[in-house]
N, C-alpha and C positions, 0 to 999 in steps of 0.2 A: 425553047429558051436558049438565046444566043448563048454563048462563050464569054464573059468579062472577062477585059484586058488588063484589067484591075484586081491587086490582090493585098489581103493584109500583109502591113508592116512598109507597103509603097510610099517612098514620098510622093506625094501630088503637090499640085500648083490649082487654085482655083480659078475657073475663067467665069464666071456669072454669078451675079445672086448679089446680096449684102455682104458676103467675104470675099467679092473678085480681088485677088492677085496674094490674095494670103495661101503662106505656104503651110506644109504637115502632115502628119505621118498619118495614113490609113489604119483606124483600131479595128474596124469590123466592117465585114462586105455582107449587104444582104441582096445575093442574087434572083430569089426572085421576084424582088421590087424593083431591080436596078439601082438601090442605093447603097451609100456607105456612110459609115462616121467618120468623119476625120480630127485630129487631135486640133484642138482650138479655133477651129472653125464650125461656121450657124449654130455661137450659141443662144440660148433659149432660157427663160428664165422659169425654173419650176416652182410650181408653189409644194411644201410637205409638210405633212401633217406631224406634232412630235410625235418619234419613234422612240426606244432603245437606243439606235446608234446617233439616232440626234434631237436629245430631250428639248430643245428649244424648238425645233420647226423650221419655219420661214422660208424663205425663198433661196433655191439653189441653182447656179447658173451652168448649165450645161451641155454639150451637143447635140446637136440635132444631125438627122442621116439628109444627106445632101442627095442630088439624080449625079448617079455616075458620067451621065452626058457631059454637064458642066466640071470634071475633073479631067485633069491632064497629067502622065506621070513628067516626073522631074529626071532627064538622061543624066545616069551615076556620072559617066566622063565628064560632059560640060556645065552641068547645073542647074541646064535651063529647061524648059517643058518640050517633050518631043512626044512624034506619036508613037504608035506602037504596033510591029508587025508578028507575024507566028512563023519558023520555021522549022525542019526537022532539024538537028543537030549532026552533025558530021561525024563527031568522035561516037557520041553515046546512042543517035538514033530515035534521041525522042523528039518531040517536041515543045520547042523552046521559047520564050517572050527574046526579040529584038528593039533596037532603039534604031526607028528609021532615020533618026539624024546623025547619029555616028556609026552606025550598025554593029554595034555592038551587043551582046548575048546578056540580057537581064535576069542579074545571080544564077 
């Protein structure tokens, strides 16, 4: 199982699918699917049966998990979508997420 470059609470930027170029925060990574959820993106409409927390029922419109392929993070500096490299760190000696387009150290 690869490494994802992808983690919760990431802005992403979407590059394919019915959500391309919508933006949003990473809720949940499922590594080993290769997907994630992200906040207002591929939603889906479910159908529910009345419960307790919702005596009416009906249809509720919600997230669906996206292929981390088609997501790209968003570099904190510029804003825009950059890719994403791994290095040791200098001070602390671990290893860190970088942003190849400004190279700068991600959180």
């Amino acid at each position: 199982m690869a490494k994802l470059k992808i983690k919760k609470n990431d802005t992403v930027v979407v590059l394919a699918g019915t959500s391309k170029g919508k933006e949003g925060k990473v809720i949940k990574v499922y590594p080993d699917t290769n997907r994630a959820i992200v906040e207002g993106v591929n939603m889906v409409s479910k159908h529910t049966k009345p419960n307790a927390a919702n005596p009416q029922g009906g249809i509720i419109k919600q997230e669906a998990s996206i292929n981390i392929s088609n997501l790209m993070l968003v570099d904190p500096k510029s804003g825009k979508p950059t890719r994403i490299g791994r290095k040791i760190d200098e001070k602390t000696g671990k290893l860190v997420r970088f942003s190849k387009k400004s190279a700068e150290v991600i959180k």
